[in-house]
VOGU-3710 file (C-alpha; in Angstrom, 3 decimals, decimal comma):
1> xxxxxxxxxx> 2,620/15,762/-12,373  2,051/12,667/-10,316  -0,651/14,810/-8,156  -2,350/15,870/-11,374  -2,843/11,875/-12,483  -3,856/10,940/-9,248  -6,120/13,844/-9,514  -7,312/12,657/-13,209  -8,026/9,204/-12,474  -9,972/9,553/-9,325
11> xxxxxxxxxx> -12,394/12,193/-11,155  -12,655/9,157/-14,027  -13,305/6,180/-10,943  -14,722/7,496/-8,205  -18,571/7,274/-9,258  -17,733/3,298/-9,167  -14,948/3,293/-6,766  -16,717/4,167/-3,563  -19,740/1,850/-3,651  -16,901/-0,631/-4,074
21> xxxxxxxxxx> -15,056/0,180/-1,229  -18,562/-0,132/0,301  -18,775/-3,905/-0,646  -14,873/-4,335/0,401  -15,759/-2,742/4,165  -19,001/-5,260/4,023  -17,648/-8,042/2,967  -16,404/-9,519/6,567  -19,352/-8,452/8,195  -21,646/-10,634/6,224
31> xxxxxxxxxx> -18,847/-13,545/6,386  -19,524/-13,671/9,943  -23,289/-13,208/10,140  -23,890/-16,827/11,035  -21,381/-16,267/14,320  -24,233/-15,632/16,806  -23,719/-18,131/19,616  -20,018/-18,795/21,481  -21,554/-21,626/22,775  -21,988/-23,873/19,910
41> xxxxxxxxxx> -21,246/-27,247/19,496  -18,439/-29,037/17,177  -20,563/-30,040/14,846  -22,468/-26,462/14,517  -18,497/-24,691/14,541  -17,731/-26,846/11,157  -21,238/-25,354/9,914  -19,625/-21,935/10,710  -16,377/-22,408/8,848  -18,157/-24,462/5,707
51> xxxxxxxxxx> -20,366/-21,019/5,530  -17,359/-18,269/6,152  -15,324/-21,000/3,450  -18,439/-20,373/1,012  -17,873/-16,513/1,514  -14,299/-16,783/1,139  -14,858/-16,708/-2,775  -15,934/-13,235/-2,703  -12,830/-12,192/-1,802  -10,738/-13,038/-5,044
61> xxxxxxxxxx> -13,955/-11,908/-6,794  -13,871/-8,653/-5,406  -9,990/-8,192/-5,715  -10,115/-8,760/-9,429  -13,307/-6,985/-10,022  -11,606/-3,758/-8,414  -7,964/-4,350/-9,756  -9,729/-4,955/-13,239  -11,874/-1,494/-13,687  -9,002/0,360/-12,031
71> xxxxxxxxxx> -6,245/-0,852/-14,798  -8,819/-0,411/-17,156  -9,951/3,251/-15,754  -5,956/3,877/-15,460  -5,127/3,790/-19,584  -9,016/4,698/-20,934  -8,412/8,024/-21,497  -5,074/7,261/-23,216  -6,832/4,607/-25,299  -9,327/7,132/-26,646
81> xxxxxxxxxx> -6,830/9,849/-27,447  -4,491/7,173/-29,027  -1,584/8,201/-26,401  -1,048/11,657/-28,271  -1,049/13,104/-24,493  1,530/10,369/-23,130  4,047/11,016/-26,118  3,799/14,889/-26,188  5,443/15,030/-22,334  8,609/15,740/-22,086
91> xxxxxxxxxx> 9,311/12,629/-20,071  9,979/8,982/-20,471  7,333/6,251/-21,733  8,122/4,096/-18,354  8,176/7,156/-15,929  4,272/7,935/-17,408  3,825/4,620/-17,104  5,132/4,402/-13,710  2,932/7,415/-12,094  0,026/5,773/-13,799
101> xxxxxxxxxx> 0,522/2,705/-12,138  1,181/4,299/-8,826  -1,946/6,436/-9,224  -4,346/3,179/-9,163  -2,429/1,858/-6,453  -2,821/4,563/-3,956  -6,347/4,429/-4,412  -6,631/0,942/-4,296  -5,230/1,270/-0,997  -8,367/3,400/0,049
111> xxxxxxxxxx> -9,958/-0,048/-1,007  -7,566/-2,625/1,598  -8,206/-0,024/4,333  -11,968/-0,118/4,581  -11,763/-4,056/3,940  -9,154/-4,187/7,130  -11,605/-2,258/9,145  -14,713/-4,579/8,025  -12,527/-7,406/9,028  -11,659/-5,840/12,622
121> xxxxxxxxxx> -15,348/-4,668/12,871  -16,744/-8,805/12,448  -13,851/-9,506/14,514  -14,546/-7,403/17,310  -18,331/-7,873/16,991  -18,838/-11,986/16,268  -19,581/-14,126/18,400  -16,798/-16,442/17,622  -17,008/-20,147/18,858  -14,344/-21,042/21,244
131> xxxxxxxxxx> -11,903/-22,813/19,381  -11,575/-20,403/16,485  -10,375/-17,309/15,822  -10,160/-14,447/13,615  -7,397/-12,787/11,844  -8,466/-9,564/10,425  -5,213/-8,208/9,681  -3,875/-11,804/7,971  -6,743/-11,425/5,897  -6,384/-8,122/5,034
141> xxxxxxxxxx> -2,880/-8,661/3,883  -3,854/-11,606/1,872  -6,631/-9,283/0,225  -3,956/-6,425/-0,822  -1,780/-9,242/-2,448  -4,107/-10,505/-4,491  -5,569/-7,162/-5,446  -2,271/-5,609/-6,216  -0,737/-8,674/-7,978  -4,218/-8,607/-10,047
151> xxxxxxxxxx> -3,734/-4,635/-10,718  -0,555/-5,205/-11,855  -1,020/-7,957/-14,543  -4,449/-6,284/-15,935  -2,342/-2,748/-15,950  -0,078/-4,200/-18,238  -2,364/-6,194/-20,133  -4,872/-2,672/-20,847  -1,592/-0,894/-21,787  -1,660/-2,235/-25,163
161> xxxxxxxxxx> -4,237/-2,148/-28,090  -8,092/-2,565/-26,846  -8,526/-5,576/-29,052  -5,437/-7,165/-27,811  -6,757/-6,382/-23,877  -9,799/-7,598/-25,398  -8,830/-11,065/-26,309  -6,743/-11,639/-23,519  -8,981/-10,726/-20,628  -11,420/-13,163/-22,471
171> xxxxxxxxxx> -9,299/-15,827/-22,184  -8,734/-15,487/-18,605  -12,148/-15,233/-18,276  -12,938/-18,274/-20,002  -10,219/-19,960/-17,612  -11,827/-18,561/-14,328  -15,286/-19,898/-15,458  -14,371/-22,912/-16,287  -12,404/-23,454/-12,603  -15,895/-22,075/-11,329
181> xxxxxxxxxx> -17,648/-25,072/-13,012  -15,006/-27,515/-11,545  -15,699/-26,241/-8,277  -18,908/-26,045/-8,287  -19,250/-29,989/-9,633  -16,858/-31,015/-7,015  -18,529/-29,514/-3,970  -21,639/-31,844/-4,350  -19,346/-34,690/-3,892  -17,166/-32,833/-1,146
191> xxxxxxxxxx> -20,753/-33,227/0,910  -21,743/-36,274/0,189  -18,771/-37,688/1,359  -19,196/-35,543/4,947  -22,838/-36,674/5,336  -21,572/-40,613/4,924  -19,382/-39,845/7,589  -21,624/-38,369/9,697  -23,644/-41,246/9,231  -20,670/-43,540/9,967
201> xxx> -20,182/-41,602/13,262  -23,684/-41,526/14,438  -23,941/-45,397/13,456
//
């Protein structure tokens, strides 16, 4: 039965799944497209990380993007057939449940694989300052936590009523733009406090 969801759900995802394992596997390769020169000076290294720490938001982007269309892919059909299908097998509510869950999470892993290789790909191909270096594999990890912890709370969130998903995921949208808004107010200042010691150190 498990092989038959698995089956199901990548039919129902896999129009939008690929291009985004596309975008996980480029991800790390345009984080590192600045990297062009080992011999760079201090000053030009902190340019490097301020740009890879700008790229860095993509990541959590990404991860909940993905983990949010594949909880929401994972209980669709359900949704639309008002779980007539779930309650006519001869097995329990949590053990459906269960294979749904694990269905989306084996694919997301197709997802944390071709972001790994990305990562080993800039890794092995930037020019990295000396100084620095690169963790593909760290990041990698860091990525599949925060894609699986996000699959998990949206899967249980969709499980429910569509308005009640519906209200919810608003909410946490709400929250996410407004921490957007913070950040993006506080980064002005962030700089302006860099270039006055720049100035400070050049004076």
């Amino acid at each position: 039965m498990f092989r038959m969801i698995l089956f199901t759900q990548w039919k129902w995802s896999r129009l939008t799944l690929l291009p985004l394992v596309v975008a996980a596997f480029a991800l790390p390769l345009l984080s590192v497209q600045g990297a062009g020169n080992p011999q760079t000076t201090p000053w030009e290294a902190r340019q490097l990380l301020n740009a890879l720490q700008s790229w860095g938001v993509g990541y959590p982007v990404l991860a909940t993007m993905i983990a949010l269309f594949m909880a929401m892919t994972a209980w669709s059909a359900d949704h639309r057939g008002r779980h007539v299908y779930a309650l006519s097998l001869p097995i329990p509510r949590w053990h459906y449940a269960l294979q749904r869950f694990g269905a989306g999470a084996l694919l997301l892993g197709a997802v944390v694989i071709a972001l790994w290789l990305g990562a080993l790909f800039a890794a092995g191909t930037a020019s990295i300052p000396a100084g620095l270096h690169a963790y593909p594999t760290a990041l990698a990890v860091r990525f599949a936590l925060a894609l699986f912890l996000a699959y998990a709370v949206f899967f249980a969130i969709t499980a429910g009523t569509t308005r009640t998903a519906g209200y919810v995921l608003a909410i946490i949208g709400g929250i996410l733009a407004l921490e957007t808004v913070r950040l993006d107010q506080s980064e002005p200042r962030s700089q302006a406090g860099g270039s006055l010691e720049r100035d400070r150190d050049v004076a």
